[in-house]
PQR file with spaces between the fields and no chain letter, atoms N, CA, C, O and H, PARSE charges and radii, in Angstrom:
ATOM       1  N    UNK     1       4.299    4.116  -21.946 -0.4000 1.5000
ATOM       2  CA   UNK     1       3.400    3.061  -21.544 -0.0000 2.0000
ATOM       3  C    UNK     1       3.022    3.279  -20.074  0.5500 1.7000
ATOM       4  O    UNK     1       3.769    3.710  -19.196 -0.5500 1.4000
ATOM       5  N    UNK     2       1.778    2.919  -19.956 -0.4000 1.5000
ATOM       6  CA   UNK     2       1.487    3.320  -18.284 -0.0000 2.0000
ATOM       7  C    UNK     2       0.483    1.749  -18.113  0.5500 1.7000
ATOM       8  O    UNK     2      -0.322    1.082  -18.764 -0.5500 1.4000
ATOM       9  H    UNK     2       1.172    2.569  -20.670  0.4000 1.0000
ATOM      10  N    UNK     3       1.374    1.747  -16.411 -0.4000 1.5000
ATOM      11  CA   UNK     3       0.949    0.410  -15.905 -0.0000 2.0000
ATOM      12  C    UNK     3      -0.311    0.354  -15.011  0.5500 1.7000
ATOM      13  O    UNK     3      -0.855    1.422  -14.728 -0.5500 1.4000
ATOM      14  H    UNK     3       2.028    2.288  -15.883  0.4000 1.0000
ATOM      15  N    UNK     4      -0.715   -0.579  -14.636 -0.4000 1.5000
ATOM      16  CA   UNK     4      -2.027   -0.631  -13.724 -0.0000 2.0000
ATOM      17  C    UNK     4      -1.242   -1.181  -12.084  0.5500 1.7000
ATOM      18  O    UNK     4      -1.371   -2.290  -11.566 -0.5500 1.4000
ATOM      19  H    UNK     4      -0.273   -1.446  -14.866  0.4000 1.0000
ATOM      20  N    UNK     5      -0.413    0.041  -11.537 -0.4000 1.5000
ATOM      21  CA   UNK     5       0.242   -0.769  -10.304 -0.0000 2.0000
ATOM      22  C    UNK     5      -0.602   -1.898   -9.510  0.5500 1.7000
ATOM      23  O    UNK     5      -0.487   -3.111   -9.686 -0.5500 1.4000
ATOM      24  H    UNK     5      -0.308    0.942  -11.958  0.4000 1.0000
ATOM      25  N    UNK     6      -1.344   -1.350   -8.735 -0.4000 1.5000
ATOM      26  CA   UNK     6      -2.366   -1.702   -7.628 -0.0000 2.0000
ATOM      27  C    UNK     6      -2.804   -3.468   -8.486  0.5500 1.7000
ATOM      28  O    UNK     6      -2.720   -4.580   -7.964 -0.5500 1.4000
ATOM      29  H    UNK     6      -1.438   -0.365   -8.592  0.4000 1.0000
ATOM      30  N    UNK     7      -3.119   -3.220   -9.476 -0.4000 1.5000
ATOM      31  CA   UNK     7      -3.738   -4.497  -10.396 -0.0000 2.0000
ATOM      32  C    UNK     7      -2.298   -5.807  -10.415  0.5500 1.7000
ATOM      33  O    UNK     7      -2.286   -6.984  -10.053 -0.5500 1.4000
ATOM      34  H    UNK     7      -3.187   -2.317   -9.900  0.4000 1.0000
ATOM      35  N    UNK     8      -1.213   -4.908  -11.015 -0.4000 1.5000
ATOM      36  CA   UNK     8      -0.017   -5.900  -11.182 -0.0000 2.0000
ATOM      37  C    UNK     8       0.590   -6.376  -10.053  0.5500 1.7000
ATOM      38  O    UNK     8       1.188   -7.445  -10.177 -0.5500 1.4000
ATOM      39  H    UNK     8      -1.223   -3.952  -11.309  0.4000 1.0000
ATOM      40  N    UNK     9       0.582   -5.782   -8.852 -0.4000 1.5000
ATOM      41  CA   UNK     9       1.079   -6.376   -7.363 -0.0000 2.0000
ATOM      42  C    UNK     9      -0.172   -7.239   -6.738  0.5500 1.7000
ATOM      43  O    UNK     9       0.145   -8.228   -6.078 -0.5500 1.4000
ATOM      44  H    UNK     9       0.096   -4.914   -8.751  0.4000 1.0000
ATOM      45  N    UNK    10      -1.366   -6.984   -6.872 -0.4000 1.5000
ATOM      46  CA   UNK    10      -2.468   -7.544   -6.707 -0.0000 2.0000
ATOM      47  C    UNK    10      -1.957   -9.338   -7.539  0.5500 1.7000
ATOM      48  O    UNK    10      -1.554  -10.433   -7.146 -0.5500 1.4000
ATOM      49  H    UNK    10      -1.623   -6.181   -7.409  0.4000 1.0000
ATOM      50  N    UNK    11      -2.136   -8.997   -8.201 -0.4000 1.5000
ATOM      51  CA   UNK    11      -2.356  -10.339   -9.136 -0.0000 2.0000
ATOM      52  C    UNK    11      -0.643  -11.281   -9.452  0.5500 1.7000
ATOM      53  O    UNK    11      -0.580  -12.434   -9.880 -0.5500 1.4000
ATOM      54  H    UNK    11      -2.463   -8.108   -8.521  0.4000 1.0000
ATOM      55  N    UNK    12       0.297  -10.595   -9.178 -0.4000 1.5000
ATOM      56  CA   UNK    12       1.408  -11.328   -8.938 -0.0000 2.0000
ATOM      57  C    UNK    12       1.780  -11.802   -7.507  0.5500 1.7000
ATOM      58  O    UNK    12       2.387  -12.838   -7.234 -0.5500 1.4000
ATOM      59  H    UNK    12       0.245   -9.659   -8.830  0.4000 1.0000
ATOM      60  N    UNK    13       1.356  -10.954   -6.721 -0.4000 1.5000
ATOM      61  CA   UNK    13       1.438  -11.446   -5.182 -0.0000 2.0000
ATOM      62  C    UNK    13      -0.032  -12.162   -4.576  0.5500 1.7000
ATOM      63  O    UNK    13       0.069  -13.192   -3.910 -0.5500 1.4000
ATOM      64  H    UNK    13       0.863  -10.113   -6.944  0.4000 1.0000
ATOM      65  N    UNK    14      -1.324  -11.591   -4.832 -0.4000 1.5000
ATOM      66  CA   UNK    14      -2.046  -12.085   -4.674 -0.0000 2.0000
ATOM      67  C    UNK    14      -2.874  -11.509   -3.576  0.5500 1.7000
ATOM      68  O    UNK    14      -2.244  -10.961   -2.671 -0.5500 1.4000
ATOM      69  H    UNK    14      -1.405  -10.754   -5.373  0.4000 1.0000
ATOM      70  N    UNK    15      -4.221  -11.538   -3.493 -0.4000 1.5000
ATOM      71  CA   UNK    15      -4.794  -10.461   -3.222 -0.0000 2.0000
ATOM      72  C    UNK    15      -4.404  -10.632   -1.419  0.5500 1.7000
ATOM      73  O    UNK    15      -4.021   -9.803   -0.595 -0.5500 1.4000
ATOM      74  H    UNK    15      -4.732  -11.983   -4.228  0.4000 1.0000
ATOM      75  N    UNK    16      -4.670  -11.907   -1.331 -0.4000 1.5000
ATOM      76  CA   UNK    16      -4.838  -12.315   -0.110 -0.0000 2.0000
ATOM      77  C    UNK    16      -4.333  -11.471    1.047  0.5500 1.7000
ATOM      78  O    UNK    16      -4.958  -11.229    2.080 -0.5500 1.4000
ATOM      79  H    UNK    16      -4.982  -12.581   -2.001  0.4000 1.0000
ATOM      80  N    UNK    17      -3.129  -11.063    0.733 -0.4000 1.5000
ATOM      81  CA   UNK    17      -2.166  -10.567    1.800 -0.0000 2.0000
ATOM      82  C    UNK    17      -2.598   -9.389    2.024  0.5500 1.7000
ATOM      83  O    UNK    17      -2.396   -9.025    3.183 -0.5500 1.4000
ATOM      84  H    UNK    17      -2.621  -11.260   -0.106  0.4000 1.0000
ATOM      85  N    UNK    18      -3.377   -8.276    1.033 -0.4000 1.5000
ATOM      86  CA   UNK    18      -4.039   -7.413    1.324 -0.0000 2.0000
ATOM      87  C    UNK    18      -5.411   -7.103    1.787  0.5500 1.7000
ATOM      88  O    UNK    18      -5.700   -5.976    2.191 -0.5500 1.4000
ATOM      89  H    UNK    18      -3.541   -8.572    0.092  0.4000 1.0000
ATOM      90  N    UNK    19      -6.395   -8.228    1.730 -0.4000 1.5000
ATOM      91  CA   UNK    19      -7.849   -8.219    1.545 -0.0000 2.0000
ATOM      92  C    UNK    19      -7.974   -8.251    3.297  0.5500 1.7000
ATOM      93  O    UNK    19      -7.811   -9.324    3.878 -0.5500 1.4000
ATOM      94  H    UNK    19      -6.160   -9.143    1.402  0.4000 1.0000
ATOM      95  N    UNK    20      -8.246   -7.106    3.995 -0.4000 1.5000
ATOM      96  CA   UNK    20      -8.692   -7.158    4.906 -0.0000 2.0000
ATOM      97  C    UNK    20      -7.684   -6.613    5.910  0.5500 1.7000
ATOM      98  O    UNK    20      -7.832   -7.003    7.069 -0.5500 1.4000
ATOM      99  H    UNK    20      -8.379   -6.234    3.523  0.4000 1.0000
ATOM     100  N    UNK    21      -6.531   -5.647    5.613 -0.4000 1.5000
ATOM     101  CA   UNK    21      -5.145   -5.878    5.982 -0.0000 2.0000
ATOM     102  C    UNK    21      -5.085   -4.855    6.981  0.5500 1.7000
ATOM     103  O    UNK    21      -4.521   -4.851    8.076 -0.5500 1.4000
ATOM     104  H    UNK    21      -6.411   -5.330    4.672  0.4000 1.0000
ATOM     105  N    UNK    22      -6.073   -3.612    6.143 -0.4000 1.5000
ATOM     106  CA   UNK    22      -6.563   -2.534    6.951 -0.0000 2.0000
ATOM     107  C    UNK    22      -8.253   -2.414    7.125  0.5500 1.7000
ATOM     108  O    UNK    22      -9.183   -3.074    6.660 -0.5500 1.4000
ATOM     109  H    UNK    22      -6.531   -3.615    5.254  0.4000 1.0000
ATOM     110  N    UNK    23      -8.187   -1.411    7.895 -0.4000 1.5000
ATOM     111  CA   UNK    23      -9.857   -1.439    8.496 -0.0000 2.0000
ATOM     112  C    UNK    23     -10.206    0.068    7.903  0.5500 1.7000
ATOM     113  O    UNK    23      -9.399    0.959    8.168 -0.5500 1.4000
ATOM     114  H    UNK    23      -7.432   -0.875    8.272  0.4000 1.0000
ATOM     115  N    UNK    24     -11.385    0.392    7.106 -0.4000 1.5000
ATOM     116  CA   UNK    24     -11.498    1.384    6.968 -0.0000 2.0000
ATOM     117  C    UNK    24     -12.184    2.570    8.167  0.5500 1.7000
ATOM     118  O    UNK    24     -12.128    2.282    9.363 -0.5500 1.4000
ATOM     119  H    UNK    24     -12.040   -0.332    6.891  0.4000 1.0000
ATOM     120  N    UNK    25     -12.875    4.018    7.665 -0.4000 1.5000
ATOM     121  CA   UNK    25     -12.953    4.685    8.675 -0.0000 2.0000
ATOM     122  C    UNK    25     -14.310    4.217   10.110  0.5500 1.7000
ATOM     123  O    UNK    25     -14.438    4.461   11.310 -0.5500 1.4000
ATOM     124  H    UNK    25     -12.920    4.252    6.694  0.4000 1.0000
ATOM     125  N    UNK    26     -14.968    3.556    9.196 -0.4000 1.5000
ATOM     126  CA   UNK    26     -16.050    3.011    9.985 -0.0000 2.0000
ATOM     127  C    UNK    26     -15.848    1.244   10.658  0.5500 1.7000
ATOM     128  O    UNK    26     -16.839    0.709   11.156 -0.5500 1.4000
ATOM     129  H    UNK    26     -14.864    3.358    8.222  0.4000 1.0000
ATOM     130  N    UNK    27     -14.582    0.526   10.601 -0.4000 1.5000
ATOM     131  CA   UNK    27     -13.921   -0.096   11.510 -0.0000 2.0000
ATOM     132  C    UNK    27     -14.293   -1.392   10.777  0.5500 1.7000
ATOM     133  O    UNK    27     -14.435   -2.434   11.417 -0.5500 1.4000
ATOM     134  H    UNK    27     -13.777    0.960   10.197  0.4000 1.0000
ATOM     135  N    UNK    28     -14.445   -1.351    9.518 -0.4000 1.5000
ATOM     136  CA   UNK    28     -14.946   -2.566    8.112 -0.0000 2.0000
ATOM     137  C    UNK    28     -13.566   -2.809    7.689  0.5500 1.7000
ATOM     138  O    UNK    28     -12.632   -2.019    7.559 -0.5500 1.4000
ATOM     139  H    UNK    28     -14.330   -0.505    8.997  0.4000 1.0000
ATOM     140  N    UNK    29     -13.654   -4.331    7.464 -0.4000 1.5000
ATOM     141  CA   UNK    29     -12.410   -4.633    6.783 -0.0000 2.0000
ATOM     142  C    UNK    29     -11.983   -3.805    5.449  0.5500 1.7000
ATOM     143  O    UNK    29     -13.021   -4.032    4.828 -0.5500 1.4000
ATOM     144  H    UNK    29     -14.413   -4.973    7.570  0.4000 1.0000
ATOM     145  N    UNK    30     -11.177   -2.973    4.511 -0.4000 1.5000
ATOM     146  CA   UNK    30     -10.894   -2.673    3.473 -0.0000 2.0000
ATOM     147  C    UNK    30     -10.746   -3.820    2.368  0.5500 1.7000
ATOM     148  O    UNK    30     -10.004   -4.756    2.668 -0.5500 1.4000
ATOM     149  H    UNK    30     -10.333   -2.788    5.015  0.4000 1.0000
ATOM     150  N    UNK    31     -11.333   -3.842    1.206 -0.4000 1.5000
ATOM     151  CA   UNK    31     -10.936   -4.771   -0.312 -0.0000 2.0000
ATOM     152  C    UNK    31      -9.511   -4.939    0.391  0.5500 1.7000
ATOM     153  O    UNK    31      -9.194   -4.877    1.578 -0.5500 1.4000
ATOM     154  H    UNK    31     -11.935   -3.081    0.962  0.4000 1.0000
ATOM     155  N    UNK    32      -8.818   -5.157   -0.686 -0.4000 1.5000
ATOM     156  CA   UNK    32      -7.479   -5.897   -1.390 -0.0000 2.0000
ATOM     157  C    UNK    32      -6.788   -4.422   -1.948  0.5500 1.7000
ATOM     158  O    UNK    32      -5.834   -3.745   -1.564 -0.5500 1.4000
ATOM     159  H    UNK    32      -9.076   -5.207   -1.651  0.4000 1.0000
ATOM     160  N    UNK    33      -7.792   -4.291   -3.067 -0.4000 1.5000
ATOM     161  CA   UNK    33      -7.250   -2.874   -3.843 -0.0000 2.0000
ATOM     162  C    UNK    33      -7.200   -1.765   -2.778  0.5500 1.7000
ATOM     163  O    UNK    33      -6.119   -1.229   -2.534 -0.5500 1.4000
ATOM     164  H    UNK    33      -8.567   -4.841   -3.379  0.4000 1.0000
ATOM     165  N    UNK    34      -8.280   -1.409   -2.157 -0.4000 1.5000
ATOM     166  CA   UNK    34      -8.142    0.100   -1.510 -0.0000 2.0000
ATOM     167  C    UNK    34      -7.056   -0.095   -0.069  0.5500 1.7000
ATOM     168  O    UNK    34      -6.589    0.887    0.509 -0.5500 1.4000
ATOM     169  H    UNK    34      -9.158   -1.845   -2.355  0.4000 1.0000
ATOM     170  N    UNK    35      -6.763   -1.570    0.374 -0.4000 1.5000
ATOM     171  CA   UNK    35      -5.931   -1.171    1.467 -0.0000 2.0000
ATOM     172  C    UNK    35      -4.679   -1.044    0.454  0.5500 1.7000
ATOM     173  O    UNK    35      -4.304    0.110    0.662 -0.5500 1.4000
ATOM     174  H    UNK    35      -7.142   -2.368   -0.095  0.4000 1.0000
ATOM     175  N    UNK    36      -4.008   -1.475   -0.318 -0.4000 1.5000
ATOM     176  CA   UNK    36      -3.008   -1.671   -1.523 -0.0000 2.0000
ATOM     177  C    UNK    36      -3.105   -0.259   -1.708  0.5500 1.7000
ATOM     178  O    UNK    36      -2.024    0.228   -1.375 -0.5500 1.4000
ATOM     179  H    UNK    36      -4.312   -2.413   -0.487  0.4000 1.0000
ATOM     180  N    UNK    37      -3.920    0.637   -2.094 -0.4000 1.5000
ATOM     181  CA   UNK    37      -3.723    1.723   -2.549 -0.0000 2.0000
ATOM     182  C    UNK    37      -3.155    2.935   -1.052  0.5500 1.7000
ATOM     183  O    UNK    37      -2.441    3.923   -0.879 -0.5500 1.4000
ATOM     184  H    UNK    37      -4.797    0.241   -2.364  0.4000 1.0000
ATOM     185  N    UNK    38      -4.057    1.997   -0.266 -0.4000 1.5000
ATOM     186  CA   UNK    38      -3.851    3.693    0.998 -0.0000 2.0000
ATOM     187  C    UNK    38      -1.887    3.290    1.618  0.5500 1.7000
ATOM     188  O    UNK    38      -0.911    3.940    1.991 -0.5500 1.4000
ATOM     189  H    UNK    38      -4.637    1.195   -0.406  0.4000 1.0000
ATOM     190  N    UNK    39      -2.176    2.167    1.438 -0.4000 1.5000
ATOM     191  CA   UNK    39      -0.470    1.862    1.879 -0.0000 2.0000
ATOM     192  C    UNK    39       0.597    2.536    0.672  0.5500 1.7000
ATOM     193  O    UNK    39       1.590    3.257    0.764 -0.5500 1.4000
ATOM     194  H    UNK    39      -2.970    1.640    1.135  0.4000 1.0000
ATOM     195  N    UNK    40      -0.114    1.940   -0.461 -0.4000 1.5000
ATOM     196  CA   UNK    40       0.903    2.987   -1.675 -0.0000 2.0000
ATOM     197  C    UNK    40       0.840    4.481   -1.255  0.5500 1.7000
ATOM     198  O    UNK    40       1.932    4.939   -1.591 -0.5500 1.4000
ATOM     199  H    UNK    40      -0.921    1.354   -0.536  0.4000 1.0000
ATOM     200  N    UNK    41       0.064    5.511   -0.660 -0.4000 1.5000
ATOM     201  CA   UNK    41       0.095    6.820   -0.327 -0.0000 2.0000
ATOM     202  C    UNK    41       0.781    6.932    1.100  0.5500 1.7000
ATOM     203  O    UNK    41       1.501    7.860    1.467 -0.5500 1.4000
ATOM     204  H    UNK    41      -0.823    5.138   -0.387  0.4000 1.0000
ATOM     205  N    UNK    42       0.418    5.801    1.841 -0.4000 1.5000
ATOM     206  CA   UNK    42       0.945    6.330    3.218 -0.0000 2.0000
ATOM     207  C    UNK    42       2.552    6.251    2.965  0.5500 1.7000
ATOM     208  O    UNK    42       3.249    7.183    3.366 -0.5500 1.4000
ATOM     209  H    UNK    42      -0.167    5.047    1.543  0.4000 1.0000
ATOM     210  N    UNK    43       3.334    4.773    2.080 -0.4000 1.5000
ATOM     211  CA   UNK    43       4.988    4.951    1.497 -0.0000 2.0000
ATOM     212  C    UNK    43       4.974    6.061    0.919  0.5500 1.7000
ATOM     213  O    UNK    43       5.583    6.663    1.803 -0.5500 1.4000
ATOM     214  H    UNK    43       2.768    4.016    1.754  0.4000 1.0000
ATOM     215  N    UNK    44       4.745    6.971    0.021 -0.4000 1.5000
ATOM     216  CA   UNK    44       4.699    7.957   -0.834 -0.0000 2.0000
ATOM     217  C    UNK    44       4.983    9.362    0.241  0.5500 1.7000
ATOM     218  O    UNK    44       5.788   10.271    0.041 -0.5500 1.4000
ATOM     219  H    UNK    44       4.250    6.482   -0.698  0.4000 1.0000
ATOM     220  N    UNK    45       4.138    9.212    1.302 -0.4000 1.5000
ATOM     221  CA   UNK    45       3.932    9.934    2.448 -0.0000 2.0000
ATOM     222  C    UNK    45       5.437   10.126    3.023  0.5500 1.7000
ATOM     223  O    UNK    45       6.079   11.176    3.049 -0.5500 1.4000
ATOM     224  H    UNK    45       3.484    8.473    1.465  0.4000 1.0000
ATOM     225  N    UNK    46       5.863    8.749    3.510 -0.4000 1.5000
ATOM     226  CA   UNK    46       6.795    8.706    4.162 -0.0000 2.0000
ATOM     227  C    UNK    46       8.453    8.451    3.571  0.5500 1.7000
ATOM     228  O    UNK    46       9.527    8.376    4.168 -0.5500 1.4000
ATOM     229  H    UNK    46       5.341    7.896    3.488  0.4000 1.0000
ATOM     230  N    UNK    47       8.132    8.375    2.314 -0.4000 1.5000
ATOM     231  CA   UNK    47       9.234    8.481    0.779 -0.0000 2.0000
ATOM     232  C    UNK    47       9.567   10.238    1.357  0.5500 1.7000
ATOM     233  O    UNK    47      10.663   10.554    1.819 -0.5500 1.4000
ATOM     234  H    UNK    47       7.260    8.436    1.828  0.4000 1.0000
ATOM     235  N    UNK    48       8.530   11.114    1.228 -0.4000 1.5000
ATOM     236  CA   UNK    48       8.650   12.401    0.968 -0.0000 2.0000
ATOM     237  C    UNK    48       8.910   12.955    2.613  0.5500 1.7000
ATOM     238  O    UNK    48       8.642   14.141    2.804 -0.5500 1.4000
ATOM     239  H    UNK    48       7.640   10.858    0.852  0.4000 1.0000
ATOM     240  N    UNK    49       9.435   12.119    3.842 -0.4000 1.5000
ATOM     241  CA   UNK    49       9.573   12.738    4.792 -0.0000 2.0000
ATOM     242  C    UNK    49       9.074   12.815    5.828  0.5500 1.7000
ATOM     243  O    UNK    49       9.662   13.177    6.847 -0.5500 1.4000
ATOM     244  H    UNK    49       9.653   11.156    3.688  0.4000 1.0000
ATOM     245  N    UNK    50       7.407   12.350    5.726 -0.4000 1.5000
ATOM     246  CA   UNK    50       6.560   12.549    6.722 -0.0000 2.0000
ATOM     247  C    UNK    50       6.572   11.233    7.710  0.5500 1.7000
ATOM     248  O    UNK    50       7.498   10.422    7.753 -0.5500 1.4000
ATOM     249  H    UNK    50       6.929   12.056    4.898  0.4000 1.0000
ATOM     250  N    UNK    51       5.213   11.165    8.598 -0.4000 1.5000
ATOM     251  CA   UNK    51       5.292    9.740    9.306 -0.0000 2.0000
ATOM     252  C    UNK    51       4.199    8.952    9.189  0.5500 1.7000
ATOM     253  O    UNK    51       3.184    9.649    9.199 -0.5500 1.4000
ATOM     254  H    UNK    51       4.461   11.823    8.563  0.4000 1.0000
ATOM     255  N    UNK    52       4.006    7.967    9.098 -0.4000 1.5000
ATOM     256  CA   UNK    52       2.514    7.078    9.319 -0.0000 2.0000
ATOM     257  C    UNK    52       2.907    5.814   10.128  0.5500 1.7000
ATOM     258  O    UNK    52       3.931    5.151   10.287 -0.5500 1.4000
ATOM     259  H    UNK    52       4.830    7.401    9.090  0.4000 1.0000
ATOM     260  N    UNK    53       1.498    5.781   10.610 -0.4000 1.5000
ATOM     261  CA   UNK    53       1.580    4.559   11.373 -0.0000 2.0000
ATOM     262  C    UNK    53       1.152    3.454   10.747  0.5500 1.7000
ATOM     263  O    UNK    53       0.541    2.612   11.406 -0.5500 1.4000
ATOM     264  H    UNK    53       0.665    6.320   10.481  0.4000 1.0000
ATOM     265  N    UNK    54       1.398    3.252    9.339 -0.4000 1.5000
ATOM     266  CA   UNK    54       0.639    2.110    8.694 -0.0000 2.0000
ATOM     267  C    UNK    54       1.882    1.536    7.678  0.5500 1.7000
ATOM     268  O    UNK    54       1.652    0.470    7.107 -0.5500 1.4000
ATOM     269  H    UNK    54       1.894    3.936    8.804  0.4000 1.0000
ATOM     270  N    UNK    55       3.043    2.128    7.459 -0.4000 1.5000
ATOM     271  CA   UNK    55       4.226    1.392    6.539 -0.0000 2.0000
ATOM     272  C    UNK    55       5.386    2.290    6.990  0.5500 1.7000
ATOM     273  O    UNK    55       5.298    3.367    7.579 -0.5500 1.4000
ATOM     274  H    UNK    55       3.230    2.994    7.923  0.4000 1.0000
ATOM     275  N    UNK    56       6.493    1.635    6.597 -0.4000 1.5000
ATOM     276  CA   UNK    56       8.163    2.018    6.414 -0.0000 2.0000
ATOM     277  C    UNK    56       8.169    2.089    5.340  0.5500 1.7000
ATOM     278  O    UNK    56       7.389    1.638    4.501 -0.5500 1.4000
ATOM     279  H    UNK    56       6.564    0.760    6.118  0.4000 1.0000
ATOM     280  N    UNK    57       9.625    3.040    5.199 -0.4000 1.5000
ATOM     281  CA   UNK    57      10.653    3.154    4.196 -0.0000 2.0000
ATOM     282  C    UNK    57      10.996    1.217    3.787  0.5500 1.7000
ATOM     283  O    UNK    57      10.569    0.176    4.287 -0.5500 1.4000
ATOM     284  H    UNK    57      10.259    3.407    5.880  0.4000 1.0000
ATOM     285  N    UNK    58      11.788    1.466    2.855 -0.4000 1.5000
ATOM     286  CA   UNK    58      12.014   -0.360    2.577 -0.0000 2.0000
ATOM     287  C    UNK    58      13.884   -0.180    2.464  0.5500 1.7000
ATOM     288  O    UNK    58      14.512    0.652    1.809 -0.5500 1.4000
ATOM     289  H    UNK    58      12.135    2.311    2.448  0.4000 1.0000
ATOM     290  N    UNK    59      14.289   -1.028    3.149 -0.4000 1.5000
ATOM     291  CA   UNK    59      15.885   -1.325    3.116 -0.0000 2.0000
ATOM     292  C    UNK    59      16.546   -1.470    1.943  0.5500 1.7000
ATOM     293  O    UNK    59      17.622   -1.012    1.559 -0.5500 1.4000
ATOM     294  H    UNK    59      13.779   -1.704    3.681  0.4000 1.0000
ATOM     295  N    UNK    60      15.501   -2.388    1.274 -0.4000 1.5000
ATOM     296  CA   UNK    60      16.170   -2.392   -0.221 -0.0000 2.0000
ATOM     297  C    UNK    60      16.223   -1.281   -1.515  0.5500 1.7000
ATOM     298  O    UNK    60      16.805   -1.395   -2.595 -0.5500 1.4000
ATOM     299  H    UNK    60      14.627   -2.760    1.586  0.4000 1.0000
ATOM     300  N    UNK    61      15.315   -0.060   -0.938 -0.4000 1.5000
ATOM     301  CA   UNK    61      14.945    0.591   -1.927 -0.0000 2.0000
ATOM     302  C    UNK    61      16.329    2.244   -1.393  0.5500 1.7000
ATOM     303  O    UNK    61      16.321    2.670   -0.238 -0.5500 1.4000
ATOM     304  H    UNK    61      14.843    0.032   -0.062  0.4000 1.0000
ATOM     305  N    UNK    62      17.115    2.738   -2.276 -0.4000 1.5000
ATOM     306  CA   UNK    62      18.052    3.693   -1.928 -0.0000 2.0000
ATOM     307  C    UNK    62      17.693    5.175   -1.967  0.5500 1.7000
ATOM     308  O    UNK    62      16.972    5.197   -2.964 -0.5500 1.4000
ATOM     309  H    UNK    62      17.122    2.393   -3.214  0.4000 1.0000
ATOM     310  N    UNK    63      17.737    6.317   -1.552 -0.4000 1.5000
ATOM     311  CA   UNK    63      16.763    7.364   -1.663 -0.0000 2.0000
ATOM     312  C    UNK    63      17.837    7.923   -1.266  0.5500 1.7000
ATOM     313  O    UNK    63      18.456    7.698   -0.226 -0.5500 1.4000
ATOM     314  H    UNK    63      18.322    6.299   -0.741  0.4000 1.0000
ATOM     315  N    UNK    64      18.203    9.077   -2.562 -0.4000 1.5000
ATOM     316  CA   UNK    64      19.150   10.226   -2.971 -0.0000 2.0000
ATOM     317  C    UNK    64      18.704   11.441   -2.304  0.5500 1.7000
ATOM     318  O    UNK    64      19.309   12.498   -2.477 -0.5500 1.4000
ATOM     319  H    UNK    64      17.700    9.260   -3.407  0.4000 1.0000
C-alpha cells in the first residue's frame, strides 16, 4: 500500500503551519504542500549526513 505523505500530514496537522513557512527562489511565499515537501528533502538531506539551514534531525526519531 502506498501513502500520500505530504497530503496525510497536511490534512491531520493542517495546512496552516506550513502555508507560507518558506519563501521560494524568487522571495514568494511557498503553498503548504511545496514548503512540506522541500522540508521533507532538506530532513532526508540531513537523515543521510549532510547540512541545511531549513530543519534538524528530530530527538524522538533513533538512527542506527
Amino acid at each position: 500500500m502506498k501513502i500520500n505523505l505530504i497530503g496525510m500530514i497536511l490534512n491531520n496537522c493542517g495546512r496552516r503551519s506550513f502555508e507560507g513557512a518558506l519563501l521560494d527562489d524568487a522571495g514568494k511565499p511557498m503553498s503548504a504542500a511545496n514548503s512540506l515537501h522541500h522540508m521533507i528533502l532538506e530532513y532526508a538531506k540531513v537523515v543521510g549526513g549532510e547540512t541545511s539551514n531549513v530543519v534538524s534531525t528530530s530527538r524522538e526519531v533513533t538512527f542506527k
